[in-house]
Backbone bond lengths (Angstrom), bond angles and torsions (degrees), N, CA, C in turn:
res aa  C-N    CA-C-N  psi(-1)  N-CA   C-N-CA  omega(-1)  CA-C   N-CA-C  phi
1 X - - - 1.459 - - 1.527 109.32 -
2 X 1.555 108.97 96.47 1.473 100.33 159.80 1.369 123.77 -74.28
3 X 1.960 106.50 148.32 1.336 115.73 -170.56 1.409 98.18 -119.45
4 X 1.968 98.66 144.70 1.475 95.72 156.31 1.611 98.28 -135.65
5 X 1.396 101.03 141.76 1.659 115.10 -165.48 1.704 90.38 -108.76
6 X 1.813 99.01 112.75 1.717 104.75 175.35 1.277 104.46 -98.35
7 X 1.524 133.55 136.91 1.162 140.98 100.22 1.267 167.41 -86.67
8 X 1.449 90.34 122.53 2.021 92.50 -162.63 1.813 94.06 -72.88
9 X 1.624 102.68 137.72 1.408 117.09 -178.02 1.834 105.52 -135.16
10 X 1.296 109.25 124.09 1.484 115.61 165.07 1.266 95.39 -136.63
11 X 1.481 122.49 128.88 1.779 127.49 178.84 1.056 139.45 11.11
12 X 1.648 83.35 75.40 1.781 118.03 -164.15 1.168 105.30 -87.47
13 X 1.049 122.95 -7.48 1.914 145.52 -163.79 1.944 91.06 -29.78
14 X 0.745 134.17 -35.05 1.391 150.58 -152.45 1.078 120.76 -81.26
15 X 1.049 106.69 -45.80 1.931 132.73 -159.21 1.593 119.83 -160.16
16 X 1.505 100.00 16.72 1.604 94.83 177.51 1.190 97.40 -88.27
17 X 1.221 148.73 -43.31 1.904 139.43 156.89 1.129 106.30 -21.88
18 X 0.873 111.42 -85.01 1.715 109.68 -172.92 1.311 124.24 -2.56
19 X 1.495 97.09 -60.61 1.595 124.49 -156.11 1.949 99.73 -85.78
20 X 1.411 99.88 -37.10 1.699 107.63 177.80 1.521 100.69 -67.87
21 X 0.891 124.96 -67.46 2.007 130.82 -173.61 1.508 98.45 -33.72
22 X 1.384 102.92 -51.39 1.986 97.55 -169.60 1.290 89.45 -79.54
23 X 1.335 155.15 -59.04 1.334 113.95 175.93 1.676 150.94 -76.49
24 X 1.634 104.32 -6.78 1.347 109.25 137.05 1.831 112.16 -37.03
25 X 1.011 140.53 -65.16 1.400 133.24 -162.04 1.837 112.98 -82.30
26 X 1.243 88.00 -8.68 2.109 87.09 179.91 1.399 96.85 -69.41
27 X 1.088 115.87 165.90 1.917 144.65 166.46 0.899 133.97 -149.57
28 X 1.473 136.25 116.38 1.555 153.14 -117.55 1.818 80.94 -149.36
29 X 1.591 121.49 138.16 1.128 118.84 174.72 2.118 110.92 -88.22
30 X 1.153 117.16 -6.30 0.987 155.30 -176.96 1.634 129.52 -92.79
31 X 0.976 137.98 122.43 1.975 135.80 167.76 1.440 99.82 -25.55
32 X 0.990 123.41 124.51 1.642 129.08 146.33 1.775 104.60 -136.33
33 X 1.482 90.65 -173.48 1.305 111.13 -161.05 1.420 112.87 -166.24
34 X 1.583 108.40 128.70 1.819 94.72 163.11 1.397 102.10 -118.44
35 X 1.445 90.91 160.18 1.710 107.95 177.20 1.501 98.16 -112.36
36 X 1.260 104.04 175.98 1.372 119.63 -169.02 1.534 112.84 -154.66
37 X 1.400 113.53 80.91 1.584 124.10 -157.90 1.850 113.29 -92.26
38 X 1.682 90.19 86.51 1.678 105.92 -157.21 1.930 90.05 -67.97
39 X 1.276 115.39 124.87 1.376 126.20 -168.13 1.553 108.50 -103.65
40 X 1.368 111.93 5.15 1.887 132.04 168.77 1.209 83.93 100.79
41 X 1.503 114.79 84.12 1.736 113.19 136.25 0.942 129.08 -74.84
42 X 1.398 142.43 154.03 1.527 149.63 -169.98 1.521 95.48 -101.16
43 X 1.011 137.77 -21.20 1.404 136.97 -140.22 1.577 103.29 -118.37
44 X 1.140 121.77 -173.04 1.642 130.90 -173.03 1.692 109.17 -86.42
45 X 1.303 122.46 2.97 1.352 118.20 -172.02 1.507 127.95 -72.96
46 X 1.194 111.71 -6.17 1.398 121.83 172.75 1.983 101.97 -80.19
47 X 1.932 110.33 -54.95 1.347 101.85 -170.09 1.593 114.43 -56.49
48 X 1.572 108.78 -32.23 1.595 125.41 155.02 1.873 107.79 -33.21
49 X 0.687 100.35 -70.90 1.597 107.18 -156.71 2.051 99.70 -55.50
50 X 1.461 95.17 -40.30 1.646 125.26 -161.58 1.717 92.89 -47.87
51 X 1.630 115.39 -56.12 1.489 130.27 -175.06 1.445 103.43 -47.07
52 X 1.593 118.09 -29.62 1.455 90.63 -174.09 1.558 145.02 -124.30
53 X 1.988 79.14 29.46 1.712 104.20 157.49 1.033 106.26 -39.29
54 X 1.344 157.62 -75.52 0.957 157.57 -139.62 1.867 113.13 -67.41
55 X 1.438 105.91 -45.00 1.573 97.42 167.56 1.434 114.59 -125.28
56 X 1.170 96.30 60.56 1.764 107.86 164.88 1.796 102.33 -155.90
57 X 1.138 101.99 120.62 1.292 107.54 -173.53 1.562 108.26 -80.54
58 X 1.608 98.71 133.36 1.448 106.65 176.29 1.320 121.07 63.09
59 X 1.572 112.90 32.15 1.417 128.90 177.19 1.433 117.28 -67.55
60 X 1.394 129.89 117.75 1.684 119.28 -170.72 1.672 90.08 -131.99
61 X 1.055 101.74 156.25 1.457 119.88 164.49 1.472 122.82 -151.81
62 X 1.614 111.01 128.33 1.217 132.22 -160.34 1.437 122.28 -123.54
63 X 0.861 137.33 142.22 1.711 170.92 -138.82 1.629 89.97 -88.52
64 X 1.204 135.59 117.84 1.423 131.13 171.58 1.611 101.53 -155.40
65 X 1.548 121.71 33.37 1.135 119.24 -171.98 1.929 107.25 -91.98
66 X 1.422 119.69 1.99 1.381 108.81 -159.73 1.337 84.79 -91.44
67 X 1.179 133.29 46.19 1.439 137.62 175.16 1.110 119.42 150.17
68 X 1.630 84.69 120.11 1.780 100.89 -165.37 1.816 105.75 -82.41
69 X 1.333 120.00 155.37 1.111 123.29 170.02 1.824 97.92 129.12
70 X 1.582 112.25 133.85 1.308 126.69 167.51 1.761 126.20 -29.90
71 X 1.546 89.28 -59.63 1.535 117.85 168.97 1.532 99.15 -53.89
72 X 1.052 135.87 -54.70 1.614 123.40 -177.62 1.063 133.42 -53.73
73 X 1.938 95.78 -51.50 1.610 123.86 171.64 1.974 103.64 -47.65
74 X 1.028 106.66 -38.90 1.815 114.89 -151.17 1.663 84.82 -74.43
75 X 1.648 106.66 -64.44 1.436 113.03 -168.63 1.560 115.33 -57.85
76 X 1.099 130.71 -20.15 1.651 142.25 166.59 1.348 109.01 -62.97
77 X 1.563 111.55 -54.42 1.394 108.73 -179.50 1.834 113.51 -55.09
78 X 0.989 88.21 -63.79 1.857 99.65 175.18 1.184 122.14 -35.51
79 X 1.186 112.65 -49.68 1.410 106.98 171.57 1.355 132.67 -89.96
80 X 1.617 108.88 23.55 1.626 117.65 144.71 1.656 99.56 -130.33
81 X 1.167 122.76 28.04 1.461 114.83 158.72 1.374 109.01 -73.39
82 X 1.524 110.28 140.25 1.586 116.70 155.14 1.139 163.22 -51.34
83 X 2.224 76.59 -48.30 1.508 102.52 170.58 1.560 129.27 -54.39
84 X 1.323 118.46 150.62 1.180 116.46 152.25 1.393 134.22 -48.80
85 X 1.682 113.76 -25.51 0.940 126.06 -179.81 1.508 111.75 -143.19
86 X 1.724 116.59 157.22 1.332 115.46 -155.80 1.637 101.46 -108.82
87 X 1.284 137.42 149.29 1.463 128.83 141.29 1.271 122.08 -116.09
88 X 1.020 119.45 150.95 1.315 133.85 179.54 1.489 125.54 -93.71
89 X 1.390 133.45 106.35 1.407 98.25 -176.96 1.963 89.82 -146.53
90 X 1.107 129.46 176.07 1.335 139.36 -165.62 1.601 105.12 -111.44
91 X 1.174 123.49 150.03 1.142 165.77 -177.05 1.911 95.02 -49.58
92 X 1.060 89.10 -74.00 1.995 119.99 -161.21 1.963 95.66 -74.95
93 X 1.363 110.65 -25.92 1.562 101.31 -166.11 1.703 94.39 -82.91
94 X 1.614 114.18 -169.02 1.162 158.10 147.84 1.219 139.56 -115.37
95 X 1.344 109.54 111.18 1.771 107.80 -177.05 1.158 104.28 -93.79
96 X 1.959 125.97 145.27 0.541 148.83 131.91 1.865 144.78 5.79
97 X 0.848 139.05 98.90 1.534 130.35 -177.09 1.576 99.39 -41.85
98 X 1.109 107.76 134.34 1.633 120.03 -170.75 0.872 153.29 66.66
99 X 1.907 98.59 -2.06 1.233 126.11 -176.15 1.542 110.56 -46.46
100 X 1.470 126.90 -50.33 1.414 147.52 -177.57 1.705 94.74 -34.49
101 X 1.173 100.71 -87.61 1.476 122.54 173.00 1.468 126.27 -18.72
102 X 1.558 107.52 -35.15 1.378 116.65 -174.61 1.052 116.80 -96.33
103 X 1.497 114.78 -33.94 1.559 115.56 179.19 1.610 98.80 -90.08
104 X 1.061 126.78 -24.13 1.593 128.09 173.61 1.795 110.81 -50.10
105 X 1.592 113.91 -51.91 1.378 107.42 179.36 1.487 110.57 -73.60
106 X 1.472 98.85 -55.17 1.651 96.21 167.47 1.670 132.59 0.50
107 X 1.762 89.35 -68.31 1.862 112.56 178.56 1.149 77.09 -64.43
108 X 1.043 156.18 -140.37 1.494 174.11 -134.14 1.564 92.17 -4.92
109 X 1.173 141.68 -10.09 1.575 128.87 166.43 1.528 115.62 -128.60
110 X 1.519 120.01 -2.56 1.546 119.32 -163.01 1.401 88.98 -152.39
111 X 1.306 115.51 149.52 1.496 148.02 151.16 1.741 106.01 -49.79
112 X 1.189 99.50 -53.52 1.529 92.20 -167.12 1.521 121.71 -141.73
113 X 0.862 141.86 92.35 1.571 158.08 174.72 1.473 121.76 -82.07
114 X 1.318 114.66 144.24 1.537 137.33 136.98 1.169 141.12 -175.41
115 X 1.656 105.79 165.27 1.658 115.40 -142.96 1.571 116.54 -83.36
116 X 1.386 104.05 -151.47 1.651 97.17 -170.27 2.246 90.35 -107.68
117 X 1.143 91.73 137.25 1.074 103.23 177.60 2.204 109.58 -103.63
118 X 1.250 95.40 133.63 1.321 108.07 -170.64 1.392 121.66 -111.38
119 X 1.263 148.59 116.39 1.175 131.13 -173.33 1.679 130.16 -122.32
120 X 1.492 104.12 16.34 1.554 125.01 -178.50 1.188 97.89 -76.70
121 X 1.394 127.54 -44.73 1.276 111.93 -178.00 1.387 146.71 -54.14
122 X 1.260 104.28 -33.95 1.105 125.34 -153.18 2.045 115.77 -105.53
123 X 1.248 94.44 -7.54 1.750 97.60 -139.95 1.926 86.51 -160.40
124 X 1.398 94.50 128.89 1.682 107.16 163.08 1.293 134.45 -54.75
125 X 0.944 117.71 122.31 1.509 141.07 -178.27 1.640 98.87 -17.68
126 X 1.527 117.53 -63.50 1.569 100.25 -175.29 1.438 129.14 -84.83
127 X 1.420 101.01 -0.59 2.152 99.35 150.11 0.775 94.02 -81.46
128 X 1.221 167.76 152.36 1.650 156.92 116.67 1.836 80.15 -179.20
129 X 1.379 111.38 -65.46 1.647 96.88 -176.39 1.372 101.69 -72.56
130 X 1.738 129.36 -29.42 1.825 85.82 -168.47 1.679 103.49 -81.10
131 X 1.237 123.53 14.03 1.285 105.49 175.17 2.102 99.22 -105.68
132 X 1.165 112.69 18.16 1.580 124.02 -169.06 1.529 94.14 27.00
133 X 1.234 123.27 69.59 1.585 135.29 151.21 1.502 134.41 -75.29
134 X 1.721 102.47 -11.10 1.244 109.73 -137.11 1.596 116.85 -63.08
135 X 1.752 107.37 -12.21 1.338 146.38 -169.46 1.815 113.21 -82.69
136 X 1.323 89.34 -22.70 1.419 101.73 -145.71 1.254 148.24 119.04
137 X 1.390 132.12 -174.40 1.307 116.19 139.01 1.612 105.50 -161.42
138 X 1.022 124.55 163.91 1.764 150.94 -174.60 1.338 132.94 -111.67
139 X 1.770 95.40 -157.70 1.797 73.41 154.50 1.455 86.92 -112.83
140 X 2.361 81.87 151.31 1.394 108.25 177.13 1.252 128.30 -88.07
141 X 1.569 106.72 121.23 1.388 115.75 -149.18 1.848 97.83 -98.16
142 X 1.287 112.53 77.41 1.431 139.20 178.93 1.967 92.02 -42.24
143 X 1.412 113.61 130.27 1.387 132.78 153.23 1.357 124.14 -71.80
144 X 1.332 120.08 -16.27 1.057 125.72 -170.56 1.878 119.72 -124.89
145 X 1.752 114.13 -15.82 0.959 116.19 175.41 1.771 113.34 -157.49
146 X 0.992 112.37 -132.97 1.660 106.48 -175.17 1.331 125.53 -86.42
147 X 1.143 161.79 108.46 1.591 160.34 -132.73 1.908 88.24 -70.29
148 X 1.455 102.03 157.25 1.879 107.32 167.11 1.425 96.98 -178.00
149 X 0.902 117.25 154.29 1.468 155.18 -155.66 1.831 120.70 -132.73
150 X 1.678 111.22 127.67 1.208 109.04 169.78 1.816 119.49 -38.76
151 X 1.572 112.30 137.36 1.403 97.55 146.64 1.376 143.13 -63.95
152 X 1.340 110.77 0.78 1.673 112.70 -169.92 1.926 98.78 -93.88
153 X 1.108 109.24 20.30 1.579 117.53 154.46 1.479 118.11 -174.23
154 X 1.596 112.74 77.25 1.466 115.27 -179.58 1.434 110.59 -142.90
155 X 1.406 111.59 110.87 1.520 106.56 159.30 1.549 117.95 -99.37
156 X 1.686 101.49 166.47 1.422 119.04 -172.57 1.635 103.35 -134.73
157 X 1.239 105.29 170.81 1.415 109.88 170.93 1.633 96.47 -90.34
158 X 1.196 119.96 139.02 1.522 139.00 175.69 1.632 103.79 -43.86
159 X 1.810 125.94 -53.63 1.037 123.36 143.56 1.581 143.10 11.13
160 X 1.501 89.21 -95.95 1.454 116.00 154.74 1.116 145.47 -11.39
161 X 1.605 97.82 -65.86 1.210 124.80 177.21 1.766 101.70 -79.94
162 X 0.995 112.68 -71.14 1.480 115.64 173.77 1.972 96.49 -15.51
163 X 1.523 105.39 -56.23 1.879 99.18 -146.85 1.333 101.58 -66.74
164 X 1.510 116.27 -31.76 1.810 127.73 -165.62 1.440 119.94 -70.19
165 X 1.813 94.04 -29.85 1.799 127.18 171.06 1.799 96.39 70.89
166 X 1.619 92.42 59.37 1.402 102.23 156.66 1.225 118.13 48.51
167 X 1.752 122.01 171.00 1.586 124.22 -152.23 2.024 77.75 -59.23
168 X 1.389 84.54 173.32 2.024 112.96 164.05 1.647 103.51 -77.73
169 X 1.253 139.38 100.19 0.579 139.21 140.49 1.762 133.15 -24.37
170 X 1.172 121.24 -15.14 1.329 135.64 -165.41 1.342 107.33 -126.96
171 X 1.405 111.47 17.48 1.674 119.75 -178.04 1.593 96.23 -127.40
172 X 1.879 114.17 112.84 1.415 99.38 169.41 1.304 128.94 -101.35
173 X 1.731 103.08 13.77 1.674 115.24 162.44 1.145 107.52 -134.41
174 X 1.405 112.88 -178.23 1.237 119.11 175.42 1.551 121.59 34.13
175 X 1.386 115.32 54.85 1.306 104.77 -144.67 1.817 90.64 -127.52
176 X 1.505 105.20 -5.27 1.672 122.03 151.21 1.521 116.19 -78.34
177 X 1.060 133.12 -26.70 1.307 141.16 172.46 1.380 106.05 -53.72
178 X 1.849 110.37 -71.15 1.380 122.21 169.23 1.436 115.62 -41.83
179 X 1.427 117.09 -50.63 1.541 115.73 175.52 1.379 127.61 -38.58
180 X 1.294 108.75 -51.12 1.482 123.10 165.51 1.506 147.10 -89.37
181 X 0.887 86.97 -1.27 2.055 113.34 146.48 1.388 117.90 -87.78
182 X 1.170 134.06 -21.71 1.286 137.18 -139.97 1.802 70.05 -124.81
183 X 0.876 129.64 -32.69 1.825 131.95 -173.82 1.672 98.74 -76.84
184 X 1.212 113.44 -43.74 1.129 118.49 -155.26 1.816 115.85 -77.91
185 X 1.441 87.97 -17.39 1.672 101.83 -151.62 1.986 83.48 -93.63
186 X 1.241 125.63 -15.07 1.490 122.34 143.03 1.683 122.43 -59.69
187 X 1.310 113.23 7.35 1.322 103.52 -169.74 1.572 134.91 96.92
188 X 1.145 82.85 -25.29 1.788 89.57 -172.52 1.355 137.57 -70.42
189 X 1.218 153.63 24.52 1.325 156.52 -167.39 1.668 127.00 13.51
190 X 1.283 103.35 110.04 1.499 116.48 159.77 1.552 121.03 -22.73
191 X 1.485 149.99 68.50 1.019 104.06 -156.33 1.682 94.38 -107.75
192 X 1.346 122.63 158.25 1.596 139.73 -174.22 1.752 97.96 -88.12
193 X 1.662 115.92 121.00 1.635 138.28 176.43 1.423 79.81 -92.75
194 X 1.343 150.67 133.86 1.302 135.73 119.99 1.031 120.16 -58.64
195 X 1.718 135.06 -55.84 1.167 157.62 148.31 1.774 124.07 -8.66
196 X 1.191 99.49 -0.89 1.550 110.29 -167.11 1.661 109.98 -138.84
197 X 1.289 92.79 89.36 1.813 102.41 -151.54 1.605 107.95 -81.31
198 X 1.058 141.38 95.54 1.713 124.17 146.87 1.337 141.70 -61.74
199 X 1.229 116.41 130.16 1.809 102.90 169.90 0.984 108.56 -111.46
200 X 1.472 106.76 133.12 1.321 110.48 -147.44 2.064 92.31 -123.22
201 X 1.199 101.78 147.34 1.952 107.60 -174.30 1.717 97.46 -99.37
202 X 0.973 98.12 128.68 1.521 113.91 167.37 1.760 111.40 -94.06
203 X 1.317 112.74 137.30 1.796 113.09 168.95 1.591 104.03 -51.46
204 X 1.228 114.40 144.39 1.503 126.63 -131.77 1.652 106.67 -122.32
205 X 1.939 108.62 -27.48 1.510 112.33 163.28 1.186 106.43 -101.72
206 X 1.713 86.78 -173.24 1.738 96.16 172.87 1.424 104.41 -90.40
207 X 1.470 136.89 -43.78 1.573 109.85 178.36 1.728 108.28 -51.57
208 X 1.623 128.88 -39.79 1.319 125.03 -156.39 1.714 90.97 -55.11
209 X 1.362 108.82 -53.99 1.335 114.30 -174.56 1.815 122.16 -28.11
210 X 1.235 85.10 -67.50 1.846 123.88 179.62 1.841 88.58 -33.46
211 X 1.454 91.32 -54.28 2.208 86.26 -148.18 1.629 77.79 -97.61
212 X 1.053 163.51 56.07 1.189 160.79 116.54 1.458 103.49 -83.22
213 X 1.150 112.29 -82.40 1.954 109.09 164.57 1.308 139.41 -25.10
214 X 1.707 98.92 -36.44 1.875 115.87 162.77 1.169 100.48 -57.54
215 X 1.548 120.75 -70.15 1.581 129.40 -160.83 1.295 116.72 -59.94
216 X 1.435 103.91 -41.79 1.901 92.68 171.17 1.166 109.86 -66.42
217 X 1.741 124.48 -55.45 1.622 122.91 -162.59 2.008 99.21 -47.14
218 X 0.993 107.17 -51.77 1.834 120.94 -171.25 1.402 99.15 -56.60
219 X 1.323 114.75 -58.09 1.626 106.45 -176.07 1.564 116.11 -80.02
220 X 1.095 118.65 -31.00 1.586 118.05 176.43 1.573 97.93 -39.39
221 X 1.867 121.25 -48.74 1.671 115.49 -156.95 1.740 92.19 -53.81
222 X 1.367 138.17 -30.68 0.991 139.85 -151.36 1.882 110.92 -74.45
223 X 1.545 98.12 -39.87 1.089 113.21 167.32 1.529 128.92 -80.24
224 X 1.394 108.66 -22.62 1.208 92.44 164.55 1.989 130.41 -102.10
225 X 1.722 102.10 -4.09 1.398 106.23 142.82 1.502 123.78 -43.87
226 X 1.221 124.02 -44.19 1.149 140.95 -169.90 1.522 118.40 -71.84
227 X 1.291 98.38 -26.98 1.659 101.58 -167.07 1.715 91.47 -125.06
228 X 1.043 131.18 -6.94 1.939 127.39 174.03 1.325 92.36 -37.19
229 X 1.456 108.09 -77.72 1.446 116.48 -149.14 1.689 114.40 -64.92
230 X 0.882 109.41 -15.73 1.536 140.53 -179.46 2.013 100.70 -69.28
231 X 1.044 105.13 -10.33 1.698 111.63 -161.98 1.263 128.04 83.77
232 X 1.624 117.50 17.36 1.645 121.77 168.94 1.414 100.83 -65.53
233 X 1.356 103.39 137.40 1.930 103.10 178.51 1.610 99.18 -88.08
234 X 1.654 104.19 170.83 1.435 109.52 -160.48 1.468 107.27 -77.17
235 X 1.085 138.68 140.87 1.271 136.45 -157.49 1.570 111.66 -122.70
236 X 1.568 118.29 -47.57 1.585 136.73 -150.27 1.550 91.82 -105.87
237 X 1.015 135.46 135.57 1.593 140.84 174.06 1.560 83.10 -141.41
238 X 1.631 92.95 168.44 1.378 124.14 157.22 1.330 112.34 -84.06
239 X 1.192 142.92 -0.44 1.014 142.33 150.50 1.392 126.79 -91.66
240 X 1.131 125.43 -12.22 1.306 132.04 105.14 1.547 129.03 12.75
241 X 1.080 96.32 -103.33 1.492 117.90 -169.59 2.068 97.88 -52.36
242 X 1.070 98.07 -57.10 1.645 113.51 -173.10 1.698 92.33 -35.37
243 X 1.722 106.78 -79.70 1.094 100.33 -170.31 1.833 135.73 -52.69
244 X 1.185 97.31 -15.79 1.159 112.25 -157.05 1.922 90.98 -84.61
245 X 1.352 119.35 -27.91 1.175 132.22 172.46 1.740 118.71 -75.29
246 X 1.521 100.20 -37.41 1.265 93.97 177.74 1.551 111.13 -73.20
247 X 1.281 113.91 -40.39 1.549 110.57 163.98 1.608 133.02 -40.65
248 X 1.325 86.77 -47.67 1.566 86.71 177.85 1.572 128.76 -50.07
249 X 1.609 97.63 -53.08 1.519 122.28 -176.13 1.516 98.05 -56.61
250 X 1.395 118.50 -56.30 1.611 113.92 -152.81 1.934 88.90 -76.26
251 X 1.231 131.68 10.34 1.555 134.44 178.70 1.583 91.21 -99.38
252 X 1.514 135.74 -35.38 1.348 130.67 -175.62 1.619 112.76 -76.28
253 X 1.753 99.45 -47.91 1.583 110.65 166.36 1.173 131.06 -33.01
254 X 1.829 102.79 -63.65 1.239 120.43 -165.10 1.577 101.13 -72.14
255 X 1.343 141.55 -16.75 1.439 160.78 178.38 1.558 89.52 73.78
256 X 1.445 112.03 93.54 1.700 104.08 -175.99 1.491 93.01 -148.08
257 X 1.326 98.68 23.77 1.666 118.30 154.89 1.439 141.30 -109.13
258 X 1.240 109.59 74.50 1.659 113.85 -123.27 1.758 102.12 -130.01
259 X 0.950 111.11 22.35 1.805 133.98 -156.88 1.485 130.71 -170.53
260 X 1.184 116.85 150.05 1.521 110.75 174.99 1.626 108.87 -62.24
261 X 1.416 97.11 -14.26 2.014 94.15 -167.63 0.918 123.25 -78.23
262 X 1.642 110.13 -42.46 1.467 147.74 169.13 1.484 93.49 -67.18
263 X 1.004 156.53 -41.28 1.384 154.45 167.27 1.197 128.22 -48.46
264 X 1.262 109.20 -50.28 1.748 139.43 146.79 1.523 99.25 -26.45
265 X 1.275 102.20 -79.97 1.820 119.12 -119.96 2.205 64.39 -76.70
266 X 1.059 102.27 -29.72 2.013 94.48 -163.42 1.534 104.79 -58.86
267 X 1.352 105.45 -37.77 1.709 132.90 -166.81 1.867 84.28 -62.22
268 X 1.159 80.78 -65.45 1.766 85.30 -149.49 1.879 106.38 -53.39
269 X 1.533 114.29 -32.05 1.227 108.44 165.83 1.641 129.57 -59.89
270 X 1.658 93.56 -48.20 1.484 95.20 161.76 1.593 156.53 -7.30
271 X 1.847 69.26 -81.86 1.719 101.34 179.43 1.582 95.39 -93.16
272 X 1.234 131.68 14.32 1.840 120.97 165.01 1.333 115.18 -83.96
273 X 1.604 100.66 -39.48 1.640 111.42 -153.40 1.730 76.03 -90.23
274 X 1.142 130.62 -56.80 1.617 129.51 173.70 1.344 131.39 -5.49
275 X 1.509 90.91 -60.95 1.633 123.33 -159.59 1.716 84.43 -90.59
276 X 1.504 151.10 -17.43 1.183 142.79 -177.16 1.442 113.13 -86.35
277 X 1.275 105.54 -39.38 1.470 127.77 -179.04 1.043 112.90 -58.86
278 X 1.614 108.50 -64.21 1.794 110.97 160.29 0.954 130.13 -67.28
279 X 1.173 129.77 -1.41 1.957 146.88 164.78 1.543 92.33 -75.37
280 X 1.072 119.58 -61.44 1.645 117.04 -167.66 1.382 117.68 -71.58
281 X 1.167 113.27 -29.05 1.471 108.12 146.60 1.490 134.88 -69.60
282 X 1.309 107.03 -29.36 1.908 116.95 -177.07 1.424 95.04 -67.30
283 X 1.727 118.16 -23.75 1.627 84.82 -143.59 1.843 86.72 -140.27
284 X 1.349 112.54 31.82 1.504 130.57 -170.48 1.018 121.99 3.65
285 X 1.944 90.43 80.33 1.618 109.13 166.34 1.523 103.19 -97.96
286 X 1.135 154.92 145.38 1.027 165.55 135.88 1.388 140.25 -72.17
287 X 1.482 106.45 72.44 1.515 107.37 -161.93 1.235 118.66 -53.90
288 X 1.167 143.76 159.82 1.954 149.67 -156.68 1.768 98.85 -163.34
């Protein structure tokens, strides 16, 4: 099983080492390769990346700036990847010792995989609870619709990806979610690597928080227009929103906001149900 390990990079200047050093040390018994899908950084992260031809085998980096967005960067890489099979991994994270290895056999039995995502490492104790990470996370095994998993640790069979025609380009969140529904609805099964560890960086203030929570709640409506008719059950009501408001307030009342964490976790509800509300208006969904 040849591998090619993509990363989408826009002014990684920061933390693109990080992520290169741990894969300098992975080992694949097999050809692999990472790409490095520069999406027009302004910053030094390409001459960064440049240093470590030398101990990363078959290191390339490619031009993916005539369109901004993750989903672009990922789908550019792929379609001059080699591998038989694709990985996904982020700019800002850290993989794991062996990670290579694990998701490498993995492909070798499944269409579609991903690993255990970790977030102690990387990121302070009180993001980690307002996002209740403290466990981890996987793939998310949704109660209500199809399991999916971050892109910052997902491989596919090269295949696969080819048949689905790569992330949505026209999705600027959640746009791994879509990836793997849209995989699935070929048949193929999600399957969970524990063994294949990421550390993964969480946004680090409370505004980063805030407009991360806008952008998903706003773009999620996009994704789930997309997938209704598809058999996603109805999710967003106006009753909804109500409750989700009355909660909040009687959390300000009751003064049970009393911490940066609790501040967080308030933020992040906020600006979710926020960012949906104004999604459903931007993009005229009409909750019922």
């Amino acid at each position: 099983m040849n591998i090619s390990v993509i990363i989408p990079c826009f002014n990684a200047a920061d933390t693109i080492a990080i992520q290169l050093e741990a894969l300098a040390h992975q080992q694949w018994s097999q050809p692999w390769e990472v790409i490095i899908s520069d999406n027009g950084s302004t910053d030094n992260s390409i001459s960064i990346a440049q240093e470590y031809k030398t101990r990363i085998p078959n290191l390339r980096i490619i031009d993916s700036s005539d369109r901004q967005g993750a989903a672009h960067a990922r789908n550019a890489a792929a379609k001059v990847a080699k591998g038989e099979a694709l990985l996904f991994i982020d700019a800002d994270d850290e993989v794991a010792p062996g990670w290579l290895t694990a998701m490498g056999e993995a492909l070798t039995k499944y269409d579609l995989v991903a690993g255990y995502d970790d977030y102690n490492k990387l990121n302070d104790p009180w993001i980690v609870k307002c996002y209740q990470y403290e466990n981890g996370t996987g793939v998310i095994e949704n109660t209500y619709y199809l399991p999916f998993a971050g892109s910052g640790n997902l491989g596919i069979k090269r295949s696969l990806h080819d048949a689905i025609g790569g992330f949505d380009e026209t999705l600027y969140q959640s746009e791994d979610v879509d990836y793997c529904w849209r995989a699935q609805y070929t048949g193929a099964k999600l399957k969970y690597v524990p063994e294949a560890i990421a550390h993964i960086r969480l946004r680090d203030t409370l505004a980063s928080v805030y407009h991360r929570s806008w952008a998903v709640g706003k773009g999620g409506v996009l994704v789930y227009k997309k997938h209704r008719p598809l058999g996603m059950p109805q999710l967003v009501t106006w009753k909804t929103f109500i409750k989700t408001a009355i909660i909040l307030t009687f959390q300000v009342l009751r003064l049970q906001i009393r911490d940066k964490e609790s501040l967080g976790r308030w933020l992040m509800s906020f600006a979710w149900r926020g960012g949906q509300l104004w999604g459903c208006i931007k993009y005229g969904y009409l909750p019922v």
